[in-house]
LOVOLUM-872614 format. One record per residue (C-alpha): residue in three letters; residue number from 1; y, z, x. Coordinates in pm, 1 decimal. Example, Ala and Ser with C-alpha at 12.3 -4.5 7.8 and 13.67 -1.06 7.14 Angstrom:
BEGIN
> aa / i / north / up / east
> Ala / 1 / -450.0 / 780.0 / 1230.0
> Ser / 2 / -106.0 / 714.0 / 1367.0
END
This chain:
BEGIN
> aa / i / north / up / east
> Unk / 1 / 7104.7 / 9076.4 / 13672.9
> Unk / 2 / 7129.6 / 9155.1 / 13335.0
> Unk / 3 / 7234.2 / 9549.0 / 13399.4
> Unk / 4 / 7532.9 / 9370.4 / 13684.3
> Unk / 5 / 7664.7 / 9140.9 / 13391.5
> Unk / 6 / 7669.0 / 9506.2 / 13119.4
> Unk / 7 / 7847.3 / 9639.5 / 13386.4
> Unk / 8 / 8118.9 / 9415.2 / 13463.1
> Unk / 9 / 8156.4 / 9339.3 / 13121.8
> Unk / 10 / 8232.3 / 9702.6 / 13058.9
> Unk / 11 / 8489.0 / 9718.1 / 13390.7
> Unk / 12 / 8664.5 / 9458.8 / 13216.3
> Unk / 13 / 8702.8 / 9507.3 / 12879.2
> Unk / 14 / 9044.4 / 9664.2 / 12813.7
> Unk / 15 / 9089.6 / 10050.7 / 12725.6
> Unk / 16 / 9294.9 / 10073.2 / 12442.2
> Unk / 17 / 9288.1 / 10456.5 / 12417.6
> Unk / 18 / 9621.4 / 10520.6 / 12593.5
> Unk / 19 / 9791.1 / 10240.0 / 12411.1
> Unk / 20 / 9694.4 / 10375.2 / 12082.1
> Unk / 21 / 9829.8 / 10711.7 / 12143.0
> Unk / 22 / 10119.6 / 10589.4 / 12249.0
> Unk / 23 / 10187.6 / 10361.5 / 11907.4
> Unk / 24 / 10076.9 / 10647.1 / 11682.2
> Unk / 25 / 10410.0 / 10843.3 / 11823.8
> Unk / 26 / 10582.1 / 10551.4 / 11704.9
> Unk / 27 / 10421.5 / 10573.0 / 11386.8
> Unk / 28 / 10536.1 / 10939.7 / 11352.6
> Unk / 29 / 10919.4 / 10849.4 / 11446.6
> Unk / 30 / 10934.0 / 10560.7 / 11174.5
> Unk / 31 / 10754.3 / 10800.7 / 10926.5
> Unk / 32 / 11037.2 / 11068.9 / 10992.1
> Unk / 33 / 11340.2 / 10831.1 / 11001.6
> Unk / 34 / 11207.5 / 10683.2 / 10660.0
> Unk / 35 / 11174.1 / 10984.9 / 10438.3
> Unk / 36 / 11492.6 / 11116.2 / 10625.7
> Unk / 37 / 11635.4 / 10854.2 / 10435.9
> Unk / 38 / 11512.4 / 10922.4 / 10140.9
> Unk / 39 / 11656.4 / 11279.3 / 10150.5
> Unk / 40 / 11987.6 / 11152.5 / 10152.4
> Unk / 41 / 11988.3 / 11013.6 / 9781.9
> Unk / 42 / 12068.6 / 11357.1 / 9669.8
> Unk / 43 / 12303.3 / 11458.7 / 9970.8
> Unk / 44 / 12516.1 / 11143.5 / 9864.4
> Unk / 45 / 12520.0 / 11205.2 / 9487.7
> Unk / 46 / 12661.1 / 11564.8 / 9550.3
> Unk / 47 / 12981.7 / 11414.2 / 9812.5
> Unk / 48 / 13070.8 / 11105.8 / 9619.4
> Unk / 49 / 12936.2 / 11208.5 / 9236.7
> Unk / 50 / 12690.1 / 10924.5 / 9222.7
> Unk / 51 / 12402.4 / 10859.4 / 8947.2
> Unk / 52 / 12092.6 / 10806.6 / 9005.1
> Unk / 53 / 12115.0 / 10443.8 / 9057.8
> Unk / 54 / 12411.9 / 10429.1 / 9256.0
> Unk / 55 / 12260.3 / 10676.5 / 9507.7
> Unk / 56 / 11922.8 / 10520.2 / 9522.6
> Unk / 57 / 12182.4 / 10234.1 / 9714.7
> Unk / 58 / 12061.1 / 10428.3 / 10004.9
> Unk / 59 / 11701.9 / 10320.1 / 9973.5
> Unk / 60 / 11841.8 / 9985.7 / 9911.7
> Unk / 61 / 12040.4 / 9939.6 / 10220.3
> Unk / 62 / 11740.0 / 10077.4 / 10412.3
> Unk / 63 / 11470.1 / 9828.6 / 10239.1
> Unk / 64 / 11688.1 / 9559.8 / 10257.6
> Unk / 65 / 11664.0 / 9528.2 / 10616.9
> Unk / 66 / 11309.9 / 9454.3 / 10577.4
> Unk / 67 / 11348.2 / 9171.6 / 10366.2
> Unk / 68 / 11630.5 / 9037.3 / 10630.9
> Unk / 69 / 11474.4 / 9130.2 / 10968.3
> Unk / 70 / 11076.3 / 9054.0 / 10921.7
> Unk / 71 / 11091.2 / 8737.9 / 11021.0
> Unk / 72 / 11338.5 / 8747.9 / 11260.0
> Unk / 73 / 11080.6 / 9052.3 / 11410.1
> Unk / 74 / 10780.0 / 8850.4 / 11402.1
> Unk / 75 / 10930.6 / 8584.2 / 11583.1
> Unk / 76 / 11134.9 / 8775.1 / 11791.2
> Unk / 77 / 10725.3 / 8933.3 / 11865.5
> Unk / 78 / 10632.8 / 8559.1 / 11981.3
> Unk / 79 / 10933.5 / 8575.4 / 12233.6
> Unk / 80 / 10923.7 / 8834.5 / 12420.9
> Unk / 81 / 10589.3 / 9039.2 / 12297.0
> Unk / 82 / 10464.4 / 9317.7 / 12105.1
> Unk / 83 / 10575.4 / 9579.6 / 12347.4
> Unk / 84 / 10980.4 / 9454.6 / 12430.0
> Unk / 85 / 10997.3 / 9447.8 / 12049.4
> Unk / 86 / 10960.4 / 9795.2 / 11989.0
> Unk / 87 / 11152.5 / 9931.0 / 12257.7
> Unk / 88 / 11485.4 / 9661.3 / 12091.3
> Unk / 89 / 11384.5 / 9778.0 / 11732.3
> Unk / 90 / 11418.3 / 10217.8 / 11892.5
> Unk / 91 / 11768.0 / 10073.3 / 12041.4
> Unk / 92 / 11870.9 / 9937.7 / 11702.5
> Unk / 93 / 11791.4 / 10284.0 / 11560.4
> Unk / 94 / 11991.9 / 10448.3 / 11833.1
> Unk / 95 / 12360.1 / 10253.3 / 11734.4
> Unk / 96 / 12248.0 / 10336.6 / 11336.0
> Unk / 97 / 12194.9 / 10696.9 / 11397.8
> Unk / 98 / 12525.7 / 10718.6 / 11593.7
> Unk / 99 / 12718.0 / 10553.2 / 11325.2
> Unk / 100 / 12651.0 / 10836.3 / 11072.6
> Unk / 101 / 12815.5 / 11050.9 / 11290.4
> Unk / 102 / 13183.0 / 10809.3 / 11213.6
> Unk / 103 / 13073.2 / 10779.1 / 10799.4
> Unk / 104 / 13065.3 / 11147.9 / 10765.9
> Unk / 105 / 13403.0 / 11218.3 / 10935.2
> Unk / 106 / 13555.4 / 10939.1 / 10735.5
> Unk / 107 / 13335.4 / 11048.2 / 10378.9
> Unk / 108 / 13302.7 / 10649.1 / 10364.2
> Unk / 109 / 13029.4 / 10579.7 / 10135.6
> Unk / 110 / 13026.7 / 10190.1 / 10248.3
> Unk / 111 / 12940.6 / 10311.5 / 10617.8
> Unk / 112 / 12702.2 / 10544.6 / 10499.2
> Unk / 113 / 12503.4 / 10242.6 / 10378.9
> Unk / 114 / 12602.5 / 10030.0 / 10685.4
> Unk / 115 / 12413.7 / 10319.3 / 10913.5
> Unk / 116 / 12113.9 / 10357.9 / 10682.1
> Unk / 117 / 12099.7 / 9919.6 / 10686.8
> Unk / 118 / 12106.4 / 9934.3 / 11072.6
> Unk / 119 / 11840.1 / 10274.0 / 11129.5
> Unk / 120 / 11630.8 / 10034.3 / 10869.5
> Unk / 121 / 11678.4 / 9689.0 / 11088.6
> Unk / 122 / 11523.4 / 9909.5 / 11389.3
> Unk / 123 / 11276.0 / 10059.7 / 11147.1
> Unk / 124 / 11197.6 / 9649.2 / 11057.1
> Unk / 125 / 11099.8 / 9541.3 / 11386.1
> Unk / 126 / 10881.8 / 9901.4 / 11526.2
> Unk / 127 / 10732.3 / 9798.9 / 11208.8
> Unk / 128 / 10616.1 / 9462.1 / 11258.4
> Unk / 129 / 10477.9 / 9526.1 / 11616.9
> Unk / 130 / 10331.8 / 9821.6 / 11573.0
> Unk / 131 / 10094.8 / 9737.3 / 11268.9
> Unk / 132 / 9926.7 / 9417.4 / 11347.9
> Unk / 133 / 9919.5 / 9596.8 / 11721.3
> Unk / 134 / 9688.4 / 9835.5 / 11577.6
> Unk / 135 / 9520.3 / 9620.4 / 11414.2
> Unk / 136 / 9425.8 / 9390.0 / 11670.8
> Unk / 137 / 9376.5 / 9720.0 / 11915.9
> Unk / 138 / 9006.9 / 9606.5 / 11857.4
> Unk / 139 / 8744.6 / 9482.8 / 11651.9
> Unk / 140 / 8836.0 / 9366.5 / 11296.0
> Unk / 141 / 8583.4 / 9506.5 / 11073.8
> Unk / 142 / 8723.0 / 9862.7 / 11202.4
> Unk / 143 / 9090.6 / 9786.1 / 11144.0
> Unk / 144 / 9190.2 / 9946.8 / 10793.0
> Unk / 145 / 9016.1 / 10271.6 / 10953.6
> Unk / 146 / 9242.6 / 10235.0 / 11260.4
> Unk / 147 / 9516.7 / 10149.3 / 11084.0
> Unk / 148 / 9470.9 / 10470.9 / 10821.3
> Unk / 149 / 9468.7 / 10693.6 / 11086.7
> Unk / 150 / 9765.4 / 10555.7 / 11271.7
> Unk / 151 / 9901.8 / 10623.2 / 10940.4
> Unk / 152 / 9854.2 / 10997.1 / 10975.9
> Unk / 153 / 10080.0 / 11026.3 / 11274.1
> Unk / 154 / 10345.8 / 10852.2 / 11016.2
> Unk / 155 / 10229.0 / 11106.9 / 10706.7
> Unk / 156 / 10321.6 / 11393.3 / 10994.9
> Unk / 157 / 10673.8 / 11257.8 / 11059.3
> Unk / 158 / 10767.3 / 11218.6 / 10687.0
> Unk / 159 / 10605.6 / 11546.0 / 10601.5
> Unk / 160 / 10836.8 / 11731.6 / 10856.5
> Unk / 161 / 11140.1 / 11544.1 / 10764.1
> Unk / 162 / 11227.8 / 11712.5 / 10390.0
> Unk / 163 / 11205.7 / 12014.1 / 10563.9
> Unk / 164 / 11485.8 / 11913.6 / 10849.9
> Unk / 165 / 11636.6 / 11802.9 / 10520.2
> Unk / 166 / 11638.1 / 12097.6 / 10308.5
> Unk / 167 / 11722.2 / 12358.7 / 10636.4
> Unk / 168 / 12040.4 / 12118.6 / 10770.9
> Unk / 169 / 12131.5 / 11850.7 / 10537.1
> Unk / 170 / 12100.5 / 11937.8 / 10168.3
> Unk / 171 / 12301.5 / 12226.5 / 10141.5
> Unk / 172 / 12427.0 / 12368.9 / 9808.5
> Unk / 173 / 12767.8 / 12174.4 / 9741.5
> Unk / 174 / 12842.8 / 12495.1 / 9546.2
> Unk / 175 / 12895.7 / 12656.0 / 9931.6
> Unk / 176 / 13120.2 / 12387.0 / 10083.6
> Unk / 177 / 13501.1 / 12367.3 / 9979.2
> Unk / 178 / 13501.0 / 11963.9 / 10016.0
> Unk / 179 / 13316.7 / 11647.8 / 10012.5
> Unk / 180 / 13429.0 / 11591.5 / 10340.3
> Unk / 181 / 13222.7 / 11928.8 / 10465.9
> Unk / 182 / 12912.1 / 11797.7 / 10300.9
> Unk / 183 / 12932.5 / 11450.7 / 10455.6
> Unk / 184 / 12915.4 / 11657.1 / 10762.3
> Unk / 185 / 12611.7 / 11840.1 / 10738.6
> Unk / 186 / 12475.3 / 11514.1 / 10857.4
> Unk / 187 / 12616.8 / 11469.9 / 11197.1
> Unk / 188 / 12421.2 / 11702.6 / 11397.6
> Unk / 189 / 12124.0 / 11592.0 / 11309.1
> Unk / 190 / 12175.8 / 11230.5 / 11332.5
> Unk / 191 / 12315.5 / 11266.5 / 11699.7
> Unk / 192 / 12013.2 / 11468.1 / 11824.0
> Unk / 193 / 11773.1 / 11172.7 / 11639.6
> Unk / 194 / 11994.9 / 10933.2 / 11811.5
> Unk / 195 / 11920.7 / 11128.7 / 12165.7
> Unk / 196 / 11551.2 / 11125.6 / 12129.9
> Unk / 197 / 11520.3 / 10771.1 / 11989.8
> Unk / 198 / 11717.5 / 10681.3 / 12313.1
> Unk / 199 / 11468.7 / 10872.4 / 12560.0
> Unk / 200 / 11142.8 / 10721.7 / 12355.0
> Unk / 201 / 11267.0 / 10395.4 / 12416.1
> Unk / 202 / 11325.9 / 10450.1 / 12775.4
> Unk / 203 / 10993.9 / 10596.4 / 12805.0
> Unk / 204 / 10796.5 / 10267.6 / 12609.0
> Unk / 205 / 10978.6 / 10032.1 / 12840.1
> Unk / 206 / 10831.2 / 10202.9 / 13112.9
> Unk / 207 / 10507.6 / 10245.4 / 12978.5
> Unk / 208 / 10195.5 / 10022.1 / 13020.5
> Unk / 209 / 10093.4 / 9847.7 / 12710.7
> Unk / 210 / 9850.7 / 9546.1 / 12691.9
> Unk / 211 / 9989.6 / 9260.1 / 12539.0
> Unk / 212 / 9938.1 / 9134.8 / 12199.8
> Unk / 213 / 9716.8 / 8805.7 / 12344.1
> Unk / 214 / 9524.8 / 8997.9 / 12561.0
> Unk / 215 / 9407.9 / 9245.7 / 12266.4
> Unk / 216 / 9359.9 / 8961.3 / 12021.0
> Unk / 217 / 9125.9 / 8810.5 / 12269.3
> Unk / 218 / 8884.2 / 9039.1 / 12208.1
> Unk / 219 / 8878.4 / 8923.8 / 11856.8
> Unk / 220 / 8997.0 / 8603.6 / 11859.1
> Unk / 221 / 8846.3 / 8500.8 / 11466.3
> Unk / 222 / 8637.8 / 8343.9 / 11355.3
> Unk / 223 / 8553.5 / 7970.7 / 11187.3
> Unk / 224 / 8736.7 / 7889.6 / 10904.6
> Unk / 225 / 9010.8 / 8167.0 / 11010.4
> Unk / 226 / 9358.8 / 8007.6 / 10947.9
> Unk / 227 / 9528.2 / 7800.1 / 11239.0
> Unk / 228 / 9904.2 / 7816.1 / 11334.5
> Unk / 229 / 9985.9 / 7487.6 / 11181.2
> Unk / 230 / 9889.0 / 7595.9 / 10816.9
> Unk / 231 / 10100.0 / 7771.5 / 10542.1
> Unk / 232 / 10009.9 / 8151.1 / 10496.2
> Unk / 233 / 10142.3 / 8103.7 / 10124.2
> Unk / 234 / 9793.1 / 7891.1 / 10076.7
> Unk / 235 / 9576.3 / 8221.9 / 10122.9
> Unk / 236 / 9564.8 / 8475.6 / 9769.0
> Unk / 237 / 9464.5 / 8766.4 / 9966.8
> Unk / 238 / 9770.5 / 8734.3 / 10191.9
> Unk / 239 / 10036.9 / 8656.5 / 9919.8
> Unk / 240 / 9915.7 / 8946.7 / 9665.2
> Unk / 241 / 9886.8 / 9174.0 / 9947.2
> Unk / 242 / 10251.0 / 9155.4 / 10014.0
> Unk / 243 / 10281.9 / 9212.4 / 9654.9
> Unk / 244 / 10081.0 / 9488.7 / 9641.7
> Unk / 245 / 10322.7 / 9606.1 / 9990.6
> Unk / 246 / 10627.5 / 9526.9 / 9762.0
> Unk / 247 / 10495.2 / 9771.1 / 9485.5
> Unk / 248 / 10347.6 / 9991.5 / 9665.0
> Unk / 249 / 10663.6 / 10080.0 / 9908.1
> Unk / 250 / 10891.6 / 10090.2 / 9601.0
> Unk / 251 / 10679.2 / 10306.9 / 9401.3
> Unk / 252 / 10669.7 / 10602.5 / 9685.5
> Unk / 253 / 11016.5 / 10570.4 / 9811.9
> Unk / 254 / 11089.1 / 10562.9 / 9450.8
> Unk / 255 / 10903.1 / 10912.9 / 9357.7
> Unk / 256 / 11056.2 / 11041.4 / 9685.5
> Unk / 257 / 11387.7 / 11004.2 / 9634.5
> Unk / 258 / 11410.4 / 11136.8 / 9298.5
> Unk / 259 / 11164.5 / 11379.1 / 9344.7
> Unk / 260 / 11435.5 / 11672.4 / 9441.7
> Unk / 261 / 11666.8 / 11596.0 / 9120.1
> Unk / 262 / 11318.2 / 11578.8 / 8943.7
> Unk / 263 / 11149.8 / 11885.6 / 9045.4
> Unk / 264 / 11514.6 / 12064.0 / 8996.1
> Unk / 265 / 11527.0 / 11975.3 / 8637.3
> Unk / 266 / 11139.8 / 12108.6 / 8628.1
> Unk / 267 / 11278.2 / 12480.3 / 8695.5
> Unk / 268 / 11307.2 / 12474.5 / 9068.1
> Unk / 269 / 11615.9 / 12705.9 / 9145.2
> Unk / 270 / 11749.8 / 12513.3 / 9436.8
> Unk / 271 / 11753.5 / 12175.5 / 9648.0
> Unk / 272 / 11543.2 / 12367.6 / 9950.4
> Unk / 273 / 11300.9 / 12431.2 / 9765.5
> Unk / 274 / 11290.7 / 12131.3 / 9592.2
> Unk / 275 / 11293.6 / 11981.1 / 9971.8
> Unk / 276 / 10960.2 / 12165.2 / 10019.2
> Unk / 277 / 10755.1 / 12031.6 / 9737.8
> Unk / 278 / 10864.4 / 11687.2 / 9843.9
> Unk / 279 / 10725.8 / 11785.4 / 10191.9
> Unk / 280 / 10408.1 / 11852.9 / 10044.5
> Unk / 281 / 10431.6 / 11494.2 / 9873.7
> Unk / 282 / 10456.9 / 11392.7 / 10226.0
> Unk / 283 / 10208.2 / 11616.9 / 10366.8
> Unk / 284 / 9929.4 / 11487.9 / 10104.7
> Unk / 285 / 9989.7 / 11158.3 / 10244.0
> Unk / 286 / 9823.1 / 11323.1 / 10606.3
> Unk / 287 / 9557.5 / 11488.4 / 10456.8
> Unk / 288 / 9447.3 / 11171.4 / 10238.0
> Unk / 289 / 9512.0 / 10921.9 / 10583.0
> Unk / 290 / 9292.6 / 11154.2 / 10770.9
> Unk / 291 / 9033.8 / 11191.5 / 10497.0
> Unk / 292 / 9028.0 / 10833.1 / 10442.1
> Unk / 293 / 9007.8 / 10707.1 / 10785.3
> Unk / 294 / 8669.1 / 10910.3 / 10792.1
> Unk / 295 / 8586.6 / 10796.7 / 10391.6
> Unk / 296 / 8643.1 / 10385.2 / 10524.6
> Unk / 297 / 8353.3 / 10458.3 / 10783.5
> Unk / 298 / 8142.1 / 10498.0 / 10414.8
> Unk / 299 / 8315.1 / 10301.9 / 10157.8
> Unk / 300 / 8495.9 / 9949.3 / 10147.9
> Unk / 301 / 8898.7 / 9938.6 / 10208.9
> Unk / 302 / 8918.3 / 9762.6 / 9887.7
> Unk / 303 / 8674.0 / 9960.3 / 9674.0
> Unk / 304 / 8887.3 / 10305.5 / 9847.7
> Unk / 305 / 9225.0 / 10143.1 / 9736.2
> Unk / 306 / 9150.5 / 10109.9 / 9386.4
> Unk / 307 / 9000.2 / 10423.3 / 9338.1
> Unk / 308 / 9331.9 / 10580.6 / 9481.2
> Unk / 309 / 9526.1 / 10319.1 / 9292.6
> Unk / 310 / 9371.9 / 10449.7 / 9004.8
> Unk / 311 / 9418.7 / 10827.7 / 9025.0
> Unk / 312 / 9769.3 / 10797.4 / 9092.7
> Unk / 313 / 9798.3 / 10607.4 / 8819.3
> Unk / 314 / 9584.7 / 10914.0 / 8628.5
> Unk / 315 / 9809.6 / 11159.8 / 8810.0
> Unk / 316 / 10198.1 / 11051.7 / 8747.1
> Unk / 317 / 10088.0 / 10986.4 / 8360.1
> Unk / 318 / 9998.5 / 11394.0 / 8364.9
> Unk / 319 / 10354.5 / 11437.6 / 8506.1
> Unk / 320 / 10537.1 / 11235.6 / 8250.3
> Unk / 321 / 10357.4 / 11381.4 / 7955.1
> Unk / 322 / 10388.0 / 11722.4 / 8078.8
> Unk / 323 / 10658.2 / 11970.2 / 8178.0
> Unk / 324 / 10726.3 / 12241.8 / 8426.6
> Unk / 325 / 10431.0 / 12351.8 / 8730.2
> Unk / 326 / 10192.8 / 12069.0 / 8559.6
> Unk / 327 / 10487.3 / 11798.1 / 8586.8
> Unk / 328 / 10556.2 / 11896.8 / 8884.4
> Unk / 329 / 10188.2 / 11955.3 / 9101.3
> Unk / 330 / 10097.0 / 11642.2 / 8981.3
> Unk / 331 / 10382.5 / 11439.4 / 9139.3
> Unk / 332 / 10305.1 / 11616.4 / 9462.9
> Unk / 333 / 9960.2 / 11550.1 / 9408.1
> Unk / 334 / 10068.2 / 11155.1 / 9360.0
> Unk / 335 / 10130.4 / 11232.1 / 9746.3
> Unk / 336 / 9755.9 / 11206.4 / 9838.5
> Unk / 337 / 9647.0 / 10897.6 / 9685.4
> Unk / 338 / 9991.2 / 10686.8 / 9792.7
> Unk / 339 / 9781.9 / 10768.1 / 10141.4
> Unk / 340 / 9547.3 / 10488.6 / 10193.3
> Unk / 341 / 9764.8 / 10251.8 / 10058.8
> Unk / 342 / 9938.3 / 10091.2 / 10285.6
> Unk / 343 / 9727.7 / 10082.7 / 10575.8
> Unk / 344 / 9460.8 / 9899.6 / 10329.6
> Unk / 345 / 9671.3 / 9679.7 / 10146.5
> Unk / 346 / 9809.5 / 9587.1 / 10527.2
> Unk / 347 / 9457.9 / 9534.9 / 10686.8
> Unk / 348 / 9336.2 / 9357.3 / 10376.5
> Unk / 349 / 9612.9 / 9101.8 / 10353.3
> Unk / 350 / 9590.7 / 9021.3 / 10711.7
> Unk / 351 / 9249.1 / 8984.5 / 10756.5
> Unk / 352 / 9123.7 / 8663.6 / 10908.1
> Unk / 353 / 9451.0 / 8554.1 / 10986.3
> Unk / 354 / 9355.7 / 8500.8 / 11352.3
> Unk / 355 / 9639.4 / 8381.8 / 11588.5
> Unk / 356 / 9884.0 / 8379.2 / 11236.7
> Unk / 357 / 9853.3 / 8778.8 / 11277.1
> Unk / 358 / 10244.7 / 8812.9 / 11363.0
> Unk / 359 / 10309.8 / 8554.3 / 11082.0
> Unk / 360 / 10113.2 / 8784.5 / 10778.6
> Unk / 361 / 10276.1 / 9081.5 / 10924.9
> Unk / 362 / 10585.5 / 8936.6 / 10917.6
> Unk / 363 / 10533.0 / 8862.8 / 10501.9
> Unk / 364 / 10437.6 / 9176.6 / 10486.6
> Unk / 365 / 10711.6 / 9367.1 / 10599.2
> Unk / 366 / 10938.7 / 9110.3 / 10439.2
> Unk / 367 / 10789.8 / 9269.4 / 10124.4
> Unk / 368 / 10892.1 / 9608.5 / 10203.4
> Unk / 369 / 11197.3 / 9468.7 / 9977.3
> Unk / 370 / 10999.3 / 9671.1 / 9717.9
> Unk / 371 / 11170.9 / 9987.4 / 9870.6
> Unk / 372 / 11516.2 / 9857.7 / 9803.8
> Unk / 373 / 11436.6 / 9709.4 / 9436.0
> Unk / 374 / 11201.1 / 9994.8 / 9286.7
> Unk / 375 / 11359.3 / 10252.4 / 9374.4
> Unk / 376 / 11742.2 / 10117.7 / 9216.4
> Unk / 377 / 11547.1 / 10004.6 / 8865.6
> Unk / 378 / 11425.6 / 10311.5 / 8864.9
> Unk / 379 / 11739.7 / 10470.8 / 8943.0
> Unk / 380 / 11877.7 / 10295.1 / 8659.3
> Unk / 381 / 11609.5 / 10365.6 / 8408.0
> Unk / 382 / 11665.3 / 10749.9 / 8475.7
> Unk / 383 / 12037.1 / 10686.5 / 8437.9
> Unk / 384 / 11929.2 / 10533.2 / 8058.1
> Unk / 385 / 11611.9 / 10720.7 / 7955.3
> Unk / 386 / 11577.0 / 11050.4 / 8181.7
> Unk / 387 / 11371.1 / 11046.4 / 8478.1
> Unk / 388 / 11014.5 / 11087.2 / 8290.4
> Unk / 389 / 11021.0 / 10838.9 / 8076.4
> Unk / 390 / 11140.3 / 10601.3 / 8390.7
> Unk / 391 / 10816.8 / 10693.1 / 8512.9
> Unk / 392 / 10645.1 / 10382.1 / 8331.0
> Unk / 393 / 10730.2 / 10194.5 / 8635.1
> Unk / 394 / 10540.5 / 10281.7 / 8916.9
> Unk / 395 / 10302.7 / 10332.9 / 8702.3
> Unk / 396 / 10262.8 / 9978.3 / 8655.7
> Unk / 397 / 10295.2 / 9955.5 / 9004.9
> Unk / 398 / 9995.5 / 10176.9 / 9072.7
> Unk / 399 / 9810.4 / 9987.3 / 8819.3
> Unk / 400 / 9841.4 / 9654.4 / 9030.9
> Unk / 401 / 9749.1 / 9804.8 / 9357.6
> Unk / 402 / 9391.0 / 9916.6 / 9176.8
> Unk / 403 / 9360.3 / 9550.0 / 9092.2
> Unk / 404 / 9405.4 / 9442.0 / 9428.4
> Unk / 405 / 9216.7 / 9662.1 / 9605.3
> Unk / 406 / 8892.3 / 9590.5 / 9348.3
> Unk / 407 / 8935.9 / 9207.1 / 9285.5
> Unk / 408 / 9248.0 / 9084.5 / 9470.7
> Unk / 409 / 9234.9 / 9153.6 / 9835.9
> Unk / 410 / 8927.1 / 8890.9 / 9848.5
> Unk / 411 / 8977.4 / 8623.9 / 9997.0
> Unk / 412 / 9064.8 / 8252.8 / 9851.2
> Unk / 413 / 9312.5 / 7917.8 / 9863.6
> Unk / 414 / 9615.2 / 7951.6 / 9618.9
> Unk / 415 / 9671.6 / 7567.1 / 9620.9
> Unk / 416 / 10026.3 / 7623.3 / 9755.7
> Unk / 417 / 10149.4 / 7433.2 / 10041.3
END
């Protein structure tokens, strides 16, 4: 009787192999459309003679979206489901890919932004279904691992995308007779993204995903977990998490997208091979997700994060007190321990949230905003002070995310309603 009631418990419970695969390719396309992003803060200083601040705009536009469209996404993810939401958010991307196409033939810097605001609104909502989906694709306990190693797919996608960057996009202005055939270095590209962001949404619509209710079931919370009518702004781990997701996203869009004008002043003779070292910024990132999801088998999320939190802190102080190779290594190096971060500060601040899930990933990805403020004060401090010396800001930044991940990510009432 016993061995019957094993069996038919395992012919039942869901296999969550197939949908996992299938949400770490989305992983890798939001991971590639993101730093793709990024790479255009230089392309747009060279065609409309922007500083730094000005062209970090572009990282604004795109980070914005976050703070607009995360709580539209998460309820838009009690509507119609995890799955429907993703394949809308690749559509979105689709008509904000296309639109670059229209901004480069008109060198319009305004619908330049427009395009990167909509690619970031689809970016929102992939987002905020595919995390929590990942993290309640099974038990809880295991979910900063799963979620790390989704990650990598995402590390992959921004690792290859400086290098589409550097081959097709960020060409020497020095070559081109206008600003006009700059802007269109872009087009290309953007229309081929726009082609395969089309055919991967196709292909999710068609595909068979469990939904959201059916995977929570398996871990459905447990007593004293939060219920739907109570505020997630009472719970400390949940509101400095998206603090930490604020900081944290601003800090590494931030090194990205001055890392090519950085590394050029450094000594590096051009902007491909500038493009290069920021793909091995990127490409850090995978090695440290893959590493880590292994290290979170041994050692706690939090205890991981601040370590990490901590060397990067360690790491971009080396760069701003150094110059040349050592300035530079050790900003790429900053690559490896931005890796965990995420995933952990994620899976920390949502943990036992229980049927609020959508609701703390919804916070979270609200505070994405990071990615759109960061990066323009620090745009603005390199205008004033030089790029090093701007560096005092993520560092800060870094600093905070060790606290969390050592004392903040536990768990406890703020008193707020």
């Amino acid at each position: 009787m016993a061995t019957r009631s094993a069996f038919s418990t395992a012919q039942s419970a869901p296999d969550y192999i197939g949908p996992f695969i299938t949400i770490t390719a989305l992983f890798f396309i939001f991971g590639f459309i993101t730093t793709l992003n990024m790479a255009l803060v230089p392309h747009l200083r060279s065609i409309f003679n922007l500083g730094y601040a000005w062209a970090m705009l572009a990282d604004s536009a795109f980070f914005l979206a976050y703070f607009i469209f995360s709580a539209p996404s998460s309820k838009l993810i009690e509507i119609i489901g995890y799955k429907q939401t993703m394949v809308v958010s690749l559509f979105i991307q689709v008509v904000g890919a296309l639109l670059f196409v229209p901004a480069a033939k008109l060198v319009n810097f305004p619908m330049f932004l427009s395009a990167v605001f909509i690619v970031g609104a689809g970016v929102t909502g992939l987002q905020t279904a595919a995390n929590p989906y990942v993290v309640i694709l099974g038990p809880e306990h295991s979910a900063p691992a799963r979620l790390t190693l989704a990650q990598a797919f995402n590390s992959i996608g921004a690792a290859l995308a400086p290098l589409l960057a550097g081959a097709y996009i960020l060409t020497d202005p020095a070559k081109l007779a206008s600003p006009a055939s700059i802007a269109s270095t872009v087009k290309a590209p953007y229309m081929l993204i726009a082609a395969g962001l089309l055919l991967l949404g196709i292909a999710v619509a068609f595909m068979r995903l469990p939904p959201g209710a059916q995977a929570q079931a398996l871990d459905p919370g447990k007593e004293g977990d939060l219920t739907p009518t109570r505020s997630i702004w009472r719970y400390r781990h949940t509101v400095l998490g998206a603090l930490g997701i604020f900081l944290y996203v601003g800090v590494e869009v931030g090194l990205a997208s001055i890392a090519v004008n950085y590394f050029k002043n450094q000594g590096m003779s051009s902007a491909r091979t500038a493009s290069f070292l920021v793909s091995l910024y990127w490409f850090g990132a995978l090695i440290g997700r893959l590493l880590g999801s292994w290290m979170l088998t041994r050692i706690s999320s939090g205890r991981l994060l601040g370590t990490f939190g901590i060397a990067a802190a360690m790491f971009l102080s080396a760069s701003t007190l150094t110059s040349g190779e050592i300035a530079i290594w050790t900003l790429v190096l900053c690559g490896f321990f931005n890796s965990i971060m995420f995933p952990n500060i994620f899976a920390l601040g949502v943990a036992g949230l229980g049927p609020m899930t959508s609701k703390g990933s919804g916070l979270m990805m609200t505070a994405c905003l990071g990615g759109a403020v960061i990066p323009f004060l620090l745009g603005a401090l390199a205008d004033q002070i030089g790029i090093q010396h701007a560096f005092v800001l993520p560092l800060l930044c870094y600093l905070f995310i060790a606290y969390y991940g050592l004392w903040g990510s536990k768990p406890a009432q703020t008193g707020l309603a």
